[in-house]
C-alpha positions in Angstrom: 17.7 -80.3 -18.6 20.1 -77.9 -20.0 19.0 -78.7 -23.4 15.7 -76.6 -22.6 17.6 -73.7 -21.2 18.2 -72.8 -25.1 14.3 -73.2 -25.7 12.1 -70.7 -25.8 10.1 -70.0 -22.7 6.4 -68.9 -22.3 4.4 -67.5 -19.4 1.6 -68.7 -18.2 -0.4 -65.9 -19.8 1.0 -66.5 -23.3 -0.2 -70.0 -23.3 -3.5 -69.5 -21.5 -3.5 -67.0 -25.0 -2.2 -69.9 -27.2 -4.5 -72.5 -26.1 -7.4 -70.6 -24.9 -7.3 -71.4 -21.1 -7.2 -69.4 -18.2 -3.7 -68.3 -16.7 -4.5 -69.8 -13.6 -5.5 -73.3 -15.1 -2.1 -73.2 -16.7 0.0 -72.6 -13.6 -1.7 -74.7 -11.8 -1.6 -77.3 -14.8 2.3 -76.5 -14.9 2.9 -76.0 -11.6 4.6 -79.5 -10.6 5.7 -80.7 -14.2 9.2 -81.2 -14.3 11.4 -79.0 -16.8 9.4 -76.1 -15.4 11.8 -73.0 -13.9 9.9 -72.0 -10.9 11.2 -68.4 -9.6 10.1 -68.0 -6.0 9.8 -64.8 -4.6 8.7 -64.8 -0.8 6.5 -62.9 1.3 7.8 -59.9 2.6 6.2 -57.8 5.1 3.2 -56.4 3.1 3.5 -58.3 -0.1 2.2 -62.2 -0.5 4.5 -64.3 -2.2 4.8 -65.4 -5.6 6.1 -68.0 -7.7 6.7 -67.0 -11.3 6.3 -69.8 -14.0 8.3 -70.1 -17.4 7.8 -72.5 -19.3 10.2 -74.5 -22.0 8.6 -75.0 -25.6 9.8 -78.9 -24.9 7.1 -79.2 -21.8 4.3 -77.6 -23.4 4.6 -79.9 -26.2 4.5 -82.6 -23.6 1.5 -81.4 -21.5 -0.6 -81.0 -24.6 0.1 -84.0 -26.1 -0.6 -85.7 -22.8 -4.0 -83.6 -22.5 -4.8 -83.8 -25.9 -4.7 -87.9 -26.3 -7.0 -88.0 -23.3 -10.7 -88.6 -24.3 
């Protein structure tokens, strides 16, 4: 794990951007995979909470290998 904490990290948006997919299909694609840093930032009086996604290069290689050898 701390081999990735030298990678570089994307957002959510920048691959949605990359692979031409829909912020919210990649969190929720990346949500649970492991390598992920998840930055949690809970509800506060008048403000929902949030989990912030970044995401190492290593994973996102992984993910769309995985999703790309699927037929």
């Amino acid at each position: 794990m701390l081999n990735t904490m030298k990678e570089q990290h994307y957002t959510p948006l920048q691959i949605g951007a990359l692979w031409g997919l829909s912020a919210r299909f990649v969190r929720e694609t990346f949500r649970d995979e492991i390598g992920v840093l998840v930055v949690d930032r809970p509800e506060q009086m008048h403000k929902r909470g949030y989990a912030s996604l970044r995401i190492p290069e290593s994973v996102m290689r992984r993910v769309y290998d995985r999703m790309h050898t699927k037929h």
